[in-house]
C-alpha positions as CSV (number, residue, x, y, z in Angstrom):
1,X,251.5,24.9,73.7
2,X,255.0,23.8,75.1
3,X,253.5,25.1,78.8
4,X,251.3,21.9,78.7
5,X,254.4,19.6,79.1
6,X,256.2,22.0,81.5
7,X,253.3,21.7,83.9
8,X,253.5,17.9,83.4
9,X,256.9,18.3,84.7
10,X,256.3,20.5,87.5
11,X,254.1,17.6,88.9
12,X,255.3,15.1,88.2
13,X,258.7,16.7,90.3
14,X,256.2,17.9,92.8
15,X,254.4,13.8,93.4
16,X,258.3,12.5,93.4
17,X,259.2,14.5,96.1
18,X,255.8,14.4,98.3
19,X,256.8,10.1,99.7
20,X,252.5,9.7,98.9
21,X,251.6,12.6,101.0
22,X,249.0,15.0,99.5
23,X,250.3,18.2,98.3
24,X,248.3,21.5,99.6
25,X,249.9,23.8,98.0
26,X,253.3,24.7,95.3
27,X,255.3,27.9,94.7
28,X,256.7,28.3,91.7
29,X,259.0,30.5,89.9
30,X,259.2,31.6,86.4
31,X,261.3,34.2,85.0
32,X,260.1,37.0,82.6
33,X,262.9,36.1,80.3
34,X,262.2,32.2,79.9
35,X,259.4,32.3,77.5
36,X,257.0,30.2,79.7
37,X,253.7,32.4,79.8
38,X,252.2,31.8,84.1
39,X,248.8,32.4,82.7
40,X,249.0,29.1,80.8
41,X,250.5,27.4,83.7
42,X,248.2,27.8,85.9
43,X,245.3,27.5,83.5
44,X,247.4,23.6,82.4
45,X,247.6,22.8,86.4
46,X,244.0,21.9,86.7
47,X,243.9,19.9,83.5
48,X,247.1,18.1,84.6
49,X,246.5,17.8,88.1
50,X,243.4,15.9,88.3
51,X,243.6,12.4,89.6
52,X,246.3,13.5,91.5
53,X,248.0,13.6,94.9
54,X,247.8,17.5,93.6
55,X,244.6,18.0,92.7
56,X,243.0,21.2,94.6
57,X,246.5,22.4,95.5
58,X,247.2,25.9,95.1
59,X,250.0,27.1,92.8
60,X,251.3,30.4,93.7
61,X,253.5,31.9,90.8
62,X,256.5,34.2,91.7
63,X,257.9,35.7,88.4
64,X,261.3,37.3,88.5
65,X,262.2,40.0,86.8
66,X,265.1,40.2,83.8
67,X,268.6,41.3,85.1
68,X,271.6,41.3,82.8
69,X,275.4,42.4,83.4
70,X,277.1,44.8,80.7
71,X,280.5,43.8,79.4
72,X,280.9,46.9,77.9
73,X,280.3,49.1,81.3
74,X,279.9,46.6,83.3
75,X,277.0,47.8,85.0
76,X,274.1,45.5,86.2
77,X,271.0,46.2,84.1
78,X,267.0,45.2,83.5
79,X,266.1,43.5,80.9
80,X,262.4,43.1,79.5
81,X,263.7,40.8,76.3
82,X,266.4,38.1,76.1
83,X,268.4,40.0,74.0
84,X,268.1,43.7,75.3
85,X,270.2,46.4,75.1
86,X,272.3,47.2,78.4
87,X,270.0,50.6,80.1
88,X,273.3,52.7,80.7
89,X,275.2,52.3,78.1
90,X,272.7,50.9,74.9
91,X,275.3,48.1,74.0
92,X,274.2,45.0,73.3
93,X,277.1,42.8,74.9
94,X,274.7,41.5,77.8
95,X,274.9,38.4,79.7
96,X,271.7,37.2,81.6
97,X,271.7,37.5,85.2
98,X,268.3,36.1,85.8
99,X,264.9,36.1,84.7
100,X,265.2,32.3,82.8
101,X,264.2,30.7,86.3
102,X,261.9,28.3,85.8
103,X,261.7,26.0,89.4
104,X,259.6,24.3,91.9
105,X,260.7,26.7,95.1
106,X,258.6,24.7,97.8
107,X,255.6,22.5,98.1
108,X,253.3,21.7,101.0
109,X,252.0,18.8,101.8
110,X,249.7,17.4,104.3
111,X,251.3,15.4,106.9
């Protein structure tokens, strides 16, 4: 479970940016498209937070939907898969928009 190590990350980010300060609470976003299931995120963040200037913060998760651009119609268009077909048009000469977003938007911390 490759999530295990990305919530490592998103910590260890999260404690480098804090100066010491106890963090109450982290939003972060995930895209639909970048193969990180939130469910295993959050369930990792307790595990990996413990001991922790994080420990009993909350994580909020904001995912972001898949948008792509058409080369063929040029047309902006959703995208449920990383390699979906554009919506208007059904060709397959896409290029990713957004929905791989996988960032540390803001923490909280106690002053």
């Amino acid at each position: 479970m490759h999530e295990m190590s990305i919530t490592q990350g998103i910590i260890d980010l999260c404690l480098e940016h804090a100066g010491g300060r106890r963090i109450l609470s982290l939003d972060v976003e995930i895209g639909k498209l970048s193969s990180v299931v939130p469910e295993a995120v959050e369930f990792c963040f307790e595990a990996c937070s413990k001991d922790t200037l994080l420990e009993g913060a909350r994580m909020n998760i904001i995912q972001t939907d898949g948008m792509g651009h058409c080369e063929e119609c040029g047309q902006k268009t959703p995208l449920t898969e990383l390699y979906g077909a554009c919506q208007q048009c059904g060709s397959n000469r896409v290029t990713i928009v957004s929905g791989e977003e996988l960032r540390v938007r803001e923490i909280e911390v106690n002053d």
